[in-house]
N, C-alpha and C positions, 0 to 999 in steps of 0.2 A: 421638249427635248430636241436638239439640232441634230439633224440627221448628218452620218458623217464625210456625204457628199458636199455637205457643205461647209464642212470644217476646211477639206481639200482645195474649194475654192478660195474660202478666206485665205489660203496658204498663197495660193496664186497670186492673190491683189495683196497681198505684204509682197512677194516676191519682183510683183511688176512697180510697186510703191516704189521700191529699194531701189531697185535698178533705177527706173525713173530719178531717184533724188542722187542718183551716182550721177545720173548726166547731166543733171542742173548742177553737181557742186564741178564736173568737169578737173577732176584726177589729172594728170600732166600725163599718163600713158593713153587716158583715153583723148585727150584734144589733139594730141599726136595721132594717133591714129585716124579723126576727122578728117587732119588736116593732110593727112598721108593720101588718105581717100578723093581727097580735094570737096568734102563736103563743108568743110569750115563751121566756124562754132553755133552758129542760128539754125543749123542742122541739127547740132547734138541739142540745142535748148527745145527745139520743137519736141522731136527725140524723147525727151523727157516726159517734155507736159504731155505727149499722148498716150507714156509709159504710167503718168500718175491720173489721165483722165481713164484711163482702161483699170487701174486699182481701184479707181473710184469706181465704175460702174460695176466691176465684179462682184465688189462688197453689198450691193441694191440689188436686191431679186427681181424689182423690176425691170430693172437697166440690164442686169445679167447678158443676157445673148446681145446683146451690144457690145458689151464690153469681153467677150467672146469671138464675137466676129473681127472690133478691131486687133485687140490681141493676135490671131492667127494673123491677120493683114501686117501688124506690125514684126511680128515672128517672122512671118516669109520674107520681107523685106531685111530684114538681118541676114537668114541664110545666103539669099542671093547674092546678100554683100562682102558677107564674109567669104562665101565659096569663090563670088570674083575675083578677090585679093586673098587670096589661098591661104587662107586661116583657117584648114580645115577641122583642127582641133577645137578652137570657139564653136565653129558652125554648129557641130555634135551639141552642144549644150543648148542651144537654140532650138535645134529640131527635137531634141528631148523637151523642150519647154513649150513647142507647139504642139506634139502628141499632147503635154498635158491638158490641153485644154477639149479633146476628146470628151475624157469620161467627165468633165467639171460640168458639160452639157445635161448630166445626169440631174444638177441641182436648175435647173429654169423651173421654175415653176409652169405648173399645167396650168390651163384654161382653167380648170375646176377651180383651182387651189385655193385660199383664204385672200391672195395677196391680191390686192383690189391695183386698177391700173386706170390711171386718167384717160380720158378721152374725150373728144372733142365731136361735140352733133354738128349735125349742118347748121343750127341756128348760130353758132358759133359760142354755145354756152358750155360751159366746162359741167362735165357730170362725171361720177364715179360709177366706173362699170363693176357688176360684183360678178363671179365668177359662178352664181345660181345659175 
């Protein structure tokens, strides 16, 4: 059974997916606004791929708090941009989107947990650490 902290994450990495593949198809209100910003369109494609690298990691319980930490990085840097170029009504949904990523901290798995995690010995050989 999926516990339903992590139902709310999968909701998050669809939501950062979406966004993400908005900026890679690049909408004519949003290249406008790029280009309004003077950030130009290799802004809005980076933009994207670190919008659909952060869905990807949220969806991996491993990767989880990675894709949590850039999230909030990626998050804050939207607020800052939008509240500079007084979009304040955008901003709102942004920082509604960075709270969410508070409680989705619920779902990382613990040290304990089943979800085994690579790691790397000094001898430079790859083993699988188990959570015993």
């Amino acid at each position: 059974m999926i516990e339903s902290s992590a139902f709310f994450v999968w909701g998050l990495a669809a939501v950062f997916g979406i966004i993400g593949c908005i900026h890679l198809a690049g909408p004519r209100f949003l290249r406008e606004a790029f280009e309004r910003w003077n950030y130009g369109s290799r802004m809005r494609m980076i933009t994207g791929l670190l919008e659909i690298g952060t869905a990807l990691m949220l969806a991996d319980p491993e990767l989880r708090i990675w894709g949590i930490g850039l999230a909030a990085l990626i998050m804050f840097a939207a607020v800052i941009t939008l509240l500079n170029h007084r979009q304040y009504l955008c901003a709102v949904s942004s920082v509604v989107l960075m709270a969410a990523l508070v409680p989705a901290t619920l779902s990382v798995p613990r040290s304990d947990s089943q979800v085994r995690f690579a790691t790397v010995d000094t001898g430079g050989e790859w083993r699988v650490a188990s959570g015993d």
